[in-house]
C-alpha atoms as one frame of an Amber mdcrd trajectory, in Angstrom:
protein
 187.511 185.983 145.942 190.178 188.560 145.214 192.820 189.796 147.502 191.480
 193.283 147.324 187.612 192.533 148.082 189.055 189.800 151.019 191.079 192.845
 152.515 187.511 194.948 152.136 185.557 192.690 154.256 188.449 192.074 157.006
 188.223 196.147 157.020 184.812 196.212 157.260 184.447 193.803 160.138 187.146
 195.200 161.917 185.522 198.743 162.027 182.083 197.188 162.699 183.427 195.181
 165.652 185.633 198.251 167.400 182.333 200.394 166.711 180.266 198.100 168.349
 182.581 197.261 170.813 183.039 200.671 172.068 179.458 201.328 171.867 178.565
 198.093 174.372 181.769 198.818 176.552 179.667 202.327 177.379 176.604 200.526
 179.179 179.061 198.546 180.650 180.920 201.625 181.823 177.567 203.462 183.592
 176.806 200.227 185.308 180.807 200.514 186.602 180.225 204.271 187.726 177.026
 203.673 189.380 177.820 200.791 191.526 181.596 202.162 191.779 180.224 205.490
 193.073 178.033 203.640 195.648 180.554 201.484 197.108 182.547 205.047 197.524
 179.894 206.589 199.119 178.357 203.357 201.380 175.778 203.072 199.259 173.560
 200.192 197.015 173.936 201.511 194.246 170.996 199.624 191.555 170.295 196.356
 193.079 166.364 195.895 191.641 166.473 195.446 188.033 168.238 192.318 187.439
 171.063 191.000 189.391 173.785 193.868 190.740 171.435 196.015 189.221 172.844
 194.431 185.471 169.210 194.796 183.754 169.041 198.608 184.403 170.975 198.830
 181.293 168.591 196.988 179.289 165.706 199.692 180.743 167.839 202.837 180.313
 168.068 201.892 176.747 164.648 201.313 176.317 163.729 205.015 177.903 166.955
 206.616 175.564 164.860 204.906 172.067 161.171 205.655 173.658 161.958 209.148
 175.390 159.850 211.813 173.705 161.482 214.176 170.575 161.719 217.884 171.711
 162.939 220.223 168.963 163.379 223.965 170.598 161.126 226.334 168.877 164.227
 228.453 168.007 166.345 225.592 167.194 168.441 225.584 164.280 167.565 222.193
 162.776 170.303 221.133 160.472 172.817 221.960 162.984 170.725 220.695 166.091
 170.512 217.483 164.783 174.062 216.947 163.606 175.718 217.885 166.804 175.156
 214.829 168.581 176.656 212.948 165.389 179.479 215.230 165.113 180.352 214.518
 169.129 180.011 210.583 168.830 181.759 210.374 165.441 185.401 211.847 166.508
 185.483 209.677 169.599 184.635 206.347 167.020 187.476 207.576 164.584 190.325
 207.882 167.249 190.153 204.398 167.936 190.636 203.599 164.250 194.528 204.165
 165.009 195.051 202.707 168.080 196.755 198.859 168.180 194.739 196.114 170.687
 197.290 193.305 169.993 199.449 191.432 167.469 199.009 190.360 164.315 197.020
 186.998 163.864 198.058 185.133 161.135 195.327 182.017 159.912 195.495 179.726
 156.477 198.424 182.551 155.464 195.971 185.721 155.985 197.340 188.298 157.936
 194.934 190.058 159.960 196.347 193.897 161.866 194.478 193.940 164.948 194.123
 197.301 164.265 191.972 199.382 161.876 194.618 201.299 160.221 198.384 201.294
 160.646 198.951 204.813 160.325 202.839 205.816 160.396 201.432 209.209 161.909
 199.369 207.348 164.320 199.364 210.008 167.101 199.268 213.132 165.083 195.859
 211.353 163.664 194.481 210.947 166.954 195.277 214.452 168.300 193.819 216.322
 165.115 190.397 213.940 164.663 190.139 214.080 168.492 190.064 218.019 168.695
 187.226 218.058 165.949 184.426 216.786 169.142 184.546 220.792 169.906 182.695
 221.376 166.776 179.783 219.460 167.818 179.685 220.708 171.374 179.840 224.222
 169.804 177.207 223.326 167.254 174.742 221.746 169.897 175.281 225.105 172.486
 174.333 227.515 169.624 172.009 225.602 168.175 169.522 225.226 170.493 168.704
 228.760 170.884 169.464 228.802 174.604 171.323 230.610 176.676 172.269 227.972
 179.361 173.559 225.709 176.047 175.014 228.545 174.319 176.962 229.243 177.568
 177.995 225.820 178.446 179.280 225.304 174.630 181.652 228.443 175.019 183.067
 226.655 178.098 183.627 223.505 176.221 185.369 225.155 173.682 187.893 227.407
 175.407 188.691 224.318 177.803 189.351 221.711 175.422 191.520 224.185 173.242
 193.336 225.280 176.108 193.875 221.493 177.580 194.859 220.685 174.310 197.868
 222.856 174.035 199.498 221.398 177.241 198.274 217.708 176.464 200.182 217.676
 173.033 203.404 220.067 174.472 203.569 217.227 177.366 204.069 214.333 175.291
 207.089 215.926 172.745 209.470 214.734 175.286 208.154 211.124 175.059 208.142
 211.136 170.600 212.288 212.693 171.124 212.459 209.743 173.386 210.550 207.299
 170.857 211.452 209.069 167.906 208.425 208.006 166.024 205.062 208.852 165.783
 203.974 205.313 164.765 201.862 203.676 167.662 203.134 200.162 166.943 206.683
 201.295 166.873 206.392 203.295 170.500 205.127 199.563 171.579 208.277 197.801
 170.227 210.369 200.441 171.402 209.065 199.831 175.100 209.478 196.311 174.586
 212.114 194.545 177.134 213.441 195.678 180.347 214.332 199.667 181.096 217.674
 200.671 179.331 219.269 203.914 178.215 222.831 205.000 176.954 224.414 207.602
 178.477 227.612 208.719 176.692 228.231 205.499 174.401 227.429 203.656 177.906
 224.842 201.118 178.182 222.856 201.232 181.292 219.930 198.856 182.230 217.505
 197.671 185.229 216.445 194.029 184.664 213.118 194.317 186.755 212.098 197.454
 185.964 209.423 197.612 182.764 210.487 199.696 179.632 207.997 201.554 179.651
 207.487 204.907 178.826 205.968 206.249 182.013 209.476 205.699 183.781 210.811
 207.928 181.036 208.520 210.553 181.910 206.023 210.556 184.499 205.444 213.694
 184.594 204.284 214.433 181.271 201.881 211.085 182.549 200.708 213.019 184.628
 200.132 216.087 182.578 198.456 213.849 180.079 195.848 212.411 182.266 195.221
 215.870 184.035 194.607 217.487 180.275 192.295 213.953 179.520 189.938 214.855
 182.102 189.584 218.308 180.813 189.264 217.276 177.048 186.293 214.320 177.944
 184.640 217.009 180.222 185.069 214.503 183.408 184.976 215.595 186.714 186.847
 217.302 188.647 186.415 219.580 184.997 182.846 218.725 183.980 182.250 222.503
 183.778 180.674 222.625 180.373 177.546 221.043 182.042 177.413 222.186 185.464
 174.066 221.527 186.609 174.293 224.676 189.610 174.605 226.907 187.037 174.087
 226.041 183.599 171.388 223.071 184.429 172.608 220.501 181.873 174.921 222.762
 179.630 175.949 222.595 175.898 172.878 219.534 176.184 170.204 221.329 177.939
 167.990 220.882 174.717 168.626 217.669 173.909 166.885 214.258 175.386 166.107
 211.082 174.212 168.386 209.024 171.604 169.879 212.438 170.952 171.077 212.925
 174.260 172.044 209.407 174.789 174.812 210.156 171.495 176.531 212.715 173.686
 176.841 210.171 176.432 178.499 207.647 174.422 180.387 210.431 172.738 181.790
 211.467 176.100 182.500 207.608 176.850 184.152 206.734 173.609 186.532 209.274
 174.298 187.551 208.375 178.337 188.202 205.114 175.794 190.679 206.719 173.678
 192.354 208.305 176.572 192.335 205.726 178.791 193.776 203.312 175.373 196.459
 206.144 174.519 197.479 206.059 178.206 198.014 202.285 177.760 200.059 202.928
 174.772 201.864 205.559 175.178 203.376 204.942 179.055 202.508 201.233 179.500
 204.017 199.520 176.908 200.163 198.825 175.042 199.258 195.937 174.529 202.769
 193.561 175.245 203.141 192.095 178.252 206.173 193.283 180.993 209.152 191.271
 180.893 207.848 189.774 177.734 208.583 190.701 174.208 205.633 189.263 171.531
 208.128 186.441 170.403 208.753 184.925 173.810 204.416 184.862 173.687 204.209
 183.533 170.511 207.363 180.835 171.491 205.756 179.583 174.732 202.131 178.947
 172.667 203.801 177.203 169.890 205.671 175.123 172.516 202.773 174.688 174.768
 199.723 175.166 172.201 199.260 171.808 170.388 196.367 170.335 172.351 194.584
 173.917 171.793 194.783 173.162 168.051 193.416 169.789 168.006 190.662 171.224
 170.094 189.958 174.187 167.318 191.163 172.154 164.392 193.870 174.429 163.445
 197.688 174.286 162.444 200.102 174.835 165.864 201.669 177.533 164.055 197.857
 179.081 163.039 197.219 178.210 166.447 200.035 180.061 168.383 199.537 183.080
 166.388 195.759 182.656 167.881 196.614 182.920 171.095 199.202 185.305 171.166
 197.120 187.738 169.721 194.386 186.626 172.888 196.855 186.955 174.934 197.895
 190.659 174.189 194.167 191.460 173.371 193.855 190.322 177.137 196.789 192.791
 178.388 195.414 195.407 176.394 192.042 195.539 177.612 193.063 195.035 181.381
 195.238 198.372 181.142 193.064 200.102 179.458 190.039 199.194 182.112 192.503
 200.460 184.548 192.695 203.571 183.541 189.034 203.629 182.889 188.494 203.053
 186.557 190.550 205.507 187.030 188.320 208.331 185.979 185.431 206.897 187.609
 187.295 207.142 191.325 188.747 210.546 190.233 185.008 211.471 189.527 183.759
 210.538 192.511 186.740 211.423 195.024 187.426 215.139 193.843 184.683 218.122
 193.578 184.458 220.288 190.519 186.555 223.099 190.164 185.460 226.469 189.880
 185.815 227.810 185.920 188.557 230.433 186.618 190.855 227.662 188.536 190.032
 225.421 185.623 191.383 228.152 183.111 194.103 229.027 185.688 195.266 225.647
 185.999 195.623 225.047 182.535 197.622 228.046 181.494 199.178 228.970 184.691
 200.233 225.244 185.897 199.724 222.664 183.253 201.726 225.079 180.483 204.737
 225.945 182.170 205.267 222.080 183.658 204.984 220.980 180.277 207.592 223.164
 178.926 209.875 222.434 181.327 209.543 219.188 181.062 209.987 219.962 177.361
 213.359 221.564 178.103 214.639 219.171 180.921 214.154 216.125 178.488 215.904
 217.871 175.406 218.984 218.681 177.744 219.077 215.181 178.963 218.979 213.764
 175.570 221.500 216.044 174.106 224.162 215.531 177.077 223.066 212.057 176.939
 224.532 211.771 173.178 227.786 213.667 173.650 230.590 211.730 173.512 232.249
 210.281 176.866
């Protein structure tokens, strides 16, 4: 087998398994928000399908492929039955740039654990991420309602408006990074926090590198404009049920429906991954650079590769890449929780404070945290 059709298939699997990965975290996810939001609330939560409730899943998915097919009489079919494609497909496609762990290196193969190593990374992720409006906006006018159409021109004007102050709050954090390469914001947040200030070295051993010490506000500005841009509560106002009964989806049920879901999923799992990323150090470990992994598992790692039937080295690169795989997905579920209590702590805003707080708060904070981190850096570089 060639190199090139060997580097097809590794491709191919790797897309399969994130796509399918992302699409069984989302089960996984509802069964999370249901019992989380009962334990909240001094509830149950499902207890009678299966234990904890587990088997619900397994039911819900048989209703989503059984549920009737309604097609408005009005509808506009082509579009109508795209939309819920052109929601679930952006959400998939962010995830293609996003790094889950080391390299894993087997019989001289070198696998990225990661679909594509874009040197762009972030710009990719902003501009396929913005295109989930056009299936919102599709779906709303497309179902030749006015509830839909209504709930589609919310979605629209709030996820363009959160997306201005979600990209202006993270230019401080690339003119700290000064990259736009995912892996390389990793590396750089590798070790323990350090600047210079005026040719002076300055560093706190047991304080992370990461980049949320560098700027938590624009973390917090970030995860404000996520909720917005995934629709989440304490924003969810493209489908409030008082007024607008289901929204953009008011037309849509079955399979159909259930694509919005895991559209709106697979994007709290971009956020939540870009979070990890970009102010957690992704996927390496604190205190612990991915050589000082990889040392202490070719040190430590021999009886693992008897057991497997593998080379220490092949071995070692194994579990390193487990071992950041394993840091990666506990941040990332982290933040996922994360919008789940924020869901079910704060109640929804009404539209004008959602506009107001967008351009009125979010805006100006970003800015200013634009122009605070530019004069740092500049003084920062002058000489002493």
């Amino acid at each position: 087998m060639g190199t090139g059709s060997l580097e097809f298939i590794i491709n191919t699997v790797k897309i399969a398994a994130i796509f399918m990965g992302i699409i069984s975290v989302v089960p996984l996810l509802v069964w999370v928000e249901r019992r989380g939001s009962a334990f909240m609330q001094n509830r149950l939560g499902p207890n009678r399908v299966g234990p904890l409730g587990l088997l619900q899943l397994a039911a819900d998915a048989v209703k989503f492929i059984f549920k009737e097919e309604f097609i408005p009489d009005h509808a506009e079919k082509v579009l109508y039955f795209m939309a819920p494609g052109l929601t679930l497909l952006p959400a998939a496609l962010t995830f293609a740039a996003v790094p889950l762990a080391t390299s894993v290196t087997v019989s001289g193969h070198t696998i990225d654990m990661q679909i594509a190593n874009i040197n762009v990374g972030i710009v990719y992720i902003f501009a396929v991420a913005s295109l989930g409006v056009y299936g919102i906006l599709s779906a709303g006018w497309s179902s030749g309602n006015k509830y839909s159409m209504l709930g589609a021109l919310r979605a629209s004007s709030q996820m363009i408006s959160y997306e201005v102050a979600m990209g202006l709050s993270l230019i401080g954090l690339l003119l700290i990074y000064r990259t736009f390469n995912l892996n390389e914001m990793i590396a750089v947040q590798n070790g323990a926090f350090n600047f210079v200030w005026r040719g002076s070295a300055f560093s706190v051993p047991w304080l992370p590198n990461w980049g949320f010490f560098y700027q938590p506000i624009a973390l917090i500005l970030f995860i404000t404009a996520g909720f917005a841009e995934t629709n989440r509560l304490p924003f969810d106002l493209p489908e409030g049920e008082a007024e607008l009964v289901a929204g953009y989806h008011t037309e849509y049920g079955g399979f159909k429906f259930n694509m919005f879901f895991m559209g709106e999923y697979g994007h709290m799992i971009t956020s939540s991954a870009l979070i990890t990323t970009l102010f957690f150090g992704g996927y390496a470990l604190p205190y612990a650079s991915p050589e000082d992994v990889l040392k202490f598992w070719t040190e430590n790692g021999a009886g693992i590769a008897g057991l497997i039937h593998l080379t220490v080295p092949d071995t070692a690169s194994l579990l390193t890449m487990l071992t950041h795989l394993a840091s990666f997905c506990a941040k990332t579920g982290f933040w996922l929780f994360f919008y789940v209590w924020i869901r079910w702590t704060l109640p929804r805003f009404r539209y004008d404070q959602l506009m107001d707080l967008g351009w009125k708060t979010l805006m100006p904070w970003a800015l200013a945290n634009l122009a605070i981190t530019t004069t740092v850096i500049f003084l920062a570089h002058l000489p002493s």
